[in-house]
N, C-alpha and C positions, 0 to 999 in steps of 0.2 A: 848577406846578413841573416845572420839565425833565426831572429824574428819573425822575419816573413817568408820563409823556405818553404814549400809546400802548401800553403795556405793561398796562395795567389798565381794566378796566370803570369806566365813569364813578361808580357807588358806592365799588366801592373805592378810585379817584381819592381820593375824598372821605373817604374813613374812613383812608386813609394821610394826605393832608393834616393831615388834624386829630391823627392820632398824631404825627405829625413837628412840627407847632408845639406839641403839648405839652412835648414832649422839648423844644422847643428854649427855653421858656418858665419849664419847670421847673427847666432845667440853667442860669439866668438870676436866676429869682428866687423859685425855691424851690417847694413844691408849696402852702405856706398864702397864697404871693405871686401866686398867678394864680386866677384865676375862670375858670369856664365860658365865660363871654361873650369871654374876653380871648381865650383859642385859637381860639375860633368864630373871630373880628375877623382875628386872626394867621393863621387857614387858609383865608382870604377867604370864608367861606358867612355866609349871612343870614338863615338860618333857624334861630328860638332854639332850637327842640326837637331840632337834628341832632347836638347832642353824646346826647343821652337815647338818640336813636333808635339807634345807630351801640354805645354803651357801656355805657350806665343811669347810670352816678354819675363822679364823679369818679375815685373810687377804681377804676373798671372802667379807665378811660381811662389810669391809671398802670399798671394790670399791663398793658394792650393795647403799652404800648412797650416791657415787656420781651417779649413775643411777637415784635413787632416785630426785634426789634435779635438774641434770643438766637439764634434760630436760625444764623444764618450766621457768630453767634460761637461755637457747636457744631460747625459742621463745619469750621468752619478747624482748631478743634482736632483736629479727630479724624483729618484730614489730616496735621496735622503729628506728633502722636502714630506716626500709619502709618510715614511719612516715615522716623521716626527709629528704628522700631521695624522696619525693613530691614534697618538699618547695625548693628545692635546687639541685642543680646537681653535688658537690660537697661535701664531708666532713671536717671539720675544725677540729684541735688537741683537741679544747674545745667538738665538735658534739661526739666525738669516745670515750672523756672520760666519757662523759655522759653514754655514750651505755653501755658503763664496769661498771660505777658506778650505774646506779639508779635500773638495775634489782638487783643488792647484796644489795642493800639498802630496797628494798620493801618485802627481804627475811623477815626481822626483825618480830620476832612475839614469840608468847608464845610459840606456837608449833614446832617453825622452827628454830632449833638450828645452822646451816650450817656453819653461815659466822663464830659463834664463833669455828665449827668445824674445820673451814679451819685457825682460826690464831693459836688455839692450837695446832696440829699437823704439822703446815707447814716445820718444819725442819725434821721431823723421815725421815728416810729412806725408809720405808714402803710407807707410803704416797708420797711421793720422785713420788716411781716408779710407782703409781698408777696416780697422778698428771701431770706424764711423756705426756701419754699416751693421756689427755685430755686437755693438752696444758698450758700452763699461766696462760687462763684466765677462762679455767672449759669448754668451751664448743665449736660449729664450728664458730658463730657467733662471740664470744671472741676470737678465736684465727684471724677470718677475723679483726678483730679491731685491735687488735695486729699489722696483718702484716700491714695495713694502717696505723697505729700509724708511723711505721720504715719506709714507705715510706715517710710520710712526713718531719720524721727527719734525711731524707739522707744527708742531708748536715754535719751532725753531725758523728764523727766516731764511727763506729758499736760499740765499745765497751763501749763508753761512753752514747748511745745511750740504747744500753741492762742493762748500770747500772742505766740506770734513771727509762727504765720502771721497771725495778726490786721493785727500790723505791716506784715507782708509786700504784704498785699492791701490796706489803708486806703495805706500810703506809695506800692502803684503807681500806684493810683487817684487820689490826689494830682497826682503827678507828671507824668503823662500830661496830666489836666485844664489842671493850668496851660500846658504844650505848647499846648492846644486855645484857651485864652484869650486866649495870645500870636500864634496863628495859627501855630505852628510844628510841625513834626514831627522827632522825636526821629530823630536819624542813627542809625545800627546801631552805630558805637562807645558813644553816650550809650547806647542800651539795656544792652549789653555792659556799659556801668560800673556800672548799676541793678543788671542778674542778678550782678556780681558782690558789689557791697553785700548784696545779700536773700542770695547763698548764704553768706557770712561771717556773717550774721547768724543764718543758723539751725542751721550747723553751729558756732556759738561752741561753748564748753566752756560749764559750770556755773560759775560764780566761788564761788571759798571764801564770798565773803561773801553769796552769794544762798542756796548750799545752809546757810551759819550761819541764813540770817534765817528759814528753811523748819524749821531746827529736826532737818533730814536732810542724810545726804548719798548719791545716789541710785549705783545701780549702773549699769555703762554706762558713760554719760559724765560722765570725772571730773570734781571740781571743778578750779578752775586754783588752784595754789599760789602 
């Protein structure tokens, strides 16, 4: 693979190859839809024990690609976090969905399967407990957004608060994905129209009839009449 030609020792050659045809196998047909031997085949090695040697299980072999992928979708965050925390002494709901959106957004490439990795697998259980681990948003800096997201939506109750960003993060991951399927990449207006969808949606009001169906009506943020 071109990518990594030169730039790495002939094992790790080999142990990126075989993370990168997981990802791209997984993000294709699922994590119960590939076998061992299939990524072996897809990362050209012929020796049946070099997935055991390199991972142990399968299950090793799935957190090794968020190893893989998070880091450098950490520091772009934290880059742009800096960036904007120059201009400003504050972050706005619109600033922090940026920080979550445009490093998964610049994933997009022939080589970098990830984001469609993470919509095809987001529900298994497997990935569940490895996701667990690395938070909502994949990484430190994503999970710092996160908790800033819920602070500024304190006025909102926790739980209608955790189903928006739920939304938030399953619809980008979505979104982006099918971008990646189509072979396409989201122009800055289409992101721009996404951040503006997710910021309407999380700074919505309460509707009279969700805080009726709750049985409350919370303080903060009123219901809408």
């Amino acid at each position: 693979m071109a990518t990594i030609r030169g730039r790495y020792s002939s094992g790790e050659q080999t142990r990126i190859r075989l993370v990168e045809a997981a990802e791209r196998l997984f993000a294709r047909r699922g994590y119960d839809g590939v076998t061992l031997a299939d990524i072996r085949k897809a990362a050209g090695q012929h020796n049946s024990s070099v997935v055991g040697y390199y991972f142990g299980t399968k299950e090793g072999l799935l957190e090794a690609v968020f190893s893989h992928r998070l880091p450098a979708l950490n520091s772009q965050r934290e880059a742009l976090l800096a960036e904007m925390l120059r201009t400003r002494e504050t972050l706005s709901v619109r600033d922090l969905l940026w920080v979550i959106i445009r490093p998964l957004a610049g994933t997009l490439g022939r080589n970098n399967h990830y984001v469609a990795f993470l919509d095809r697998l987001s529900n298994h259980d497997r990935f569940a407990e490895c996701f667990r681990v690395t938070g909502p948003t994949g990484t430190v800096s994503g999970r710092r957004s996160d908790t800033a997201l819920r602070t500024l939506l304190g006025p909102l109750p926790d739980d209608i608060a955790g189903q928006r960003l739920r939304l938030v993060y399953s619809g980008t991951v979505g979104a982006l994905a099918r971008c990646h399927r189509a072979g396409e990449s989201p122009t800055t207006a289409e992101l721009a129209a996404l951040v503006d969808a997710w910021e309407a949606l999380l700074l919505a009001p309460v509707s009279a009839e969700t805080a009726h169906a709750r049985g409350d009506v919370q303080e903060g943020f009123p219901p809408d009449r």
